[in-house]
C-alpha positions as CSV (number, residue, x, y, z in Angstrom):
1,X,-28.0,-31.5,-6.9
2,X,-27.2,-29.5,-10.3
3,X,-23.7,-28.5,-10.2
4,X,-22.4,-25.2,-12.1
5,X,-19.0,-25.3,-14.5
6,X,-17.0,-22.9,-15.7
7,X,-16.0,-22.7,-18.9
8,X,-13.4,-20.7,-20.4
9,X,-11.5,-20.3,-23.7
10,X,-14.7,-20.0,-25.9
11,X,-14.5,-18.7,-29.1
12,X,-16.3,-15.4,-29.3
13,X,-18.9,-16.8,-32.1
14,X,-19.5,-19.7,-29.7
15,X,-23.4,-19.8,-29.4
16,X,-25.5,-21.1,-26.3
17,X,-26.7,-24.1,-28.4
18,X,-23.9,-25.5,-29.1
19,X,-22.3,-25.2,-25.8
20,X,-25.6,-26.9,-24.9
21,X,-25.3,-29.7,-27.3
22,X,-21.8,-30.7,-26.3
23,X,-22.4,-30.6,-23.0
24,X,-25.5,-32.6,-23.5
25,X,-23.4,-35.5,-24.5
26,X,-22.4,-36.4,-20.6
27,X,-26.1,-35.5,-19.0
28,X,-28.6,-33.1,-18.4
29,X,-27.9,-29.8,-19.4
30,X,-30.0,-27.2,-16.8
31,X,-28.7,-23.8,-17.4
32,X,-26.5,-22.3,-20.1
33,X,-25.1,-18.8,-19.8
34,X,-22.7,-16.9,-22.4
35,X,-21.0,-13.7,-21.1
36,X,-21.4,-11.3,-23.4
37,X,-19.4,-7.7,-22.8
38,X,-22.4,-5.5,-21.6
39,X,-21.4,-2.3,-23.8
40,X,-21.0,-4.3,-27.1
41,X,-22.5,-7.1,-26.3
42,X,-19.6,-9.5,-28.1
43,X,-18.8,-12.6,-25.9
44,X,-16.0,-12.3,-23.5
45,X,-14.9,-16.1,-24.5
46,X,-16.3,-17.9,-21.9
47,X,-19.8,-19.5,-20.1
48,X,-21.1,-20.9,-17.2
49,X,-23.2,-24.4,-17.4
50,X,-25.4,-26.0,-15.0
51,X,-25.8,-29.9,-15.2
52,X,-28.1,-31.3,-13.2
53,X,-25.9,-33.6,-11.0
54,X,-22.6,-33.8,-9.5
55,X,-22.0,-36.7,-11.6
56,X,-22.6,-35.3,-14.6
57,X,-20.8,-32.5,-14.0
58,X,-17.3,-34.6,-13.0
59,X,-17.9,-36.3,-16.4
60,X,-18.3,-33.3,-18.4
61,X,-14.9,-31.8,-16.5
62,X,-12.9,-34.6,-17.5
63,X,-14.7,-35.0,-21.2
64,X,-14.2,-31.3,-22.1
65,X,-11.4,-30.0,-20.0
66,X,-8.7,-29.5,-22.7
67,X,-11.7,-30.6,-25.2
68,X,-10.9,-29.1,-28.6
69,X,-14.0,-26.6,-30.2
70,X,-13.8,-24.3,-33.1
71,X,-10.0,-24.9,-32.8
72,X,-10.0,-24.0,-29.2
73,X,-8.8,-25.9,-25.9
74,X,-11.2,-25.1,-23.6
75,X,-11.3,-25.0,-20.1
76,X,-13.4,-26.7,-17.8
77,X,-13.7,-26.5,-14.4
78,X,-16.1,-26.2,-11.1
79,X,-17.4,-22.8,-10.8
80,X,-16.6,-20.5,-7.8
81,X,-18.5,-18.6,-6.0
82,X,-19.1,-15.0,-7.5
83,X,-17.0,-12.3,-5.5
84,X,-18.6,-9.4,-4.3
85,X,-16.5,-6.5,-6.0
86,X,-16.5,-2.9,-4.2
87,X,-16.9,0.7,-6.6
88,X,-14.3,1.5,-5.2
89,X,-16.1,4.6,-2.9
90,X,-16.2,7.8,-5.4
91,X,-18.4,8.8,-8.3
92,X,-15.6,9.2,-11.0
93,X,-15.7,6.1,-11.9
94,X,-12.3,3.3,-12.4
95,X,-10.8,4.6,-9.3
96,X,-10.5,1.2,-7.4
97,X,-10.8,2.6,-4.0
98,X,-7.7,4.8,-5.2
99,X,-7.3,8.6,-4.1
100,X,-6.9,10.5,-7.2
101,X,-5.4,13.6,-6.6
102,X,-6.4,16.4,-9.5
């Protein structure tokens, strides 16, 4: 069953194919995903990859956690589940469920 990692501590000119390629190195890369700042589109610094086994994925977490790329420790570890995150309930937007008095 393919397993997702996260991986954190990417440098921002980190590019899917080479993520990909290290990855690669332990087993079956399925799925890699950048984040990239939706406004300017620049990385955030860090990815999510899917390997196609449980296996694979334990060997890539102890391979790369603390691995050394572009001068960077990066971090490896199982994903979590994404959490569902509330607007907070108004239309002016960054309130976090806040009352903003004017």
């Amino acid at each position: 069953m393919a397993k997702k990692l996260y991986v954190g501590n990417l440098s921002y000119s980190a590019t899917e194919t080479q993520i990909r390629e290290l990855f690669a190195q332990v087993g079956e890369v399925t799925e890699v995903s950048v984040i990239t700042d939706r406004d300017t589109g620049r990385s955030k610094g860090f990815a999510f990859v899917q390997m196609s086994n449980d296996t694979a994925a334990q060997d890539a977490i102890r391979r790369f956690n603390g691995h050394t790329m572009d001068n960077r420790a990066l971090t490896v570890s199982e994903a979590r589940p994404r959490e569902e995150r509330s607007s907070g309930g108004n239309n002016f937007g960054g309130g976090f469920g806040r009352n903003k008095r004017f």
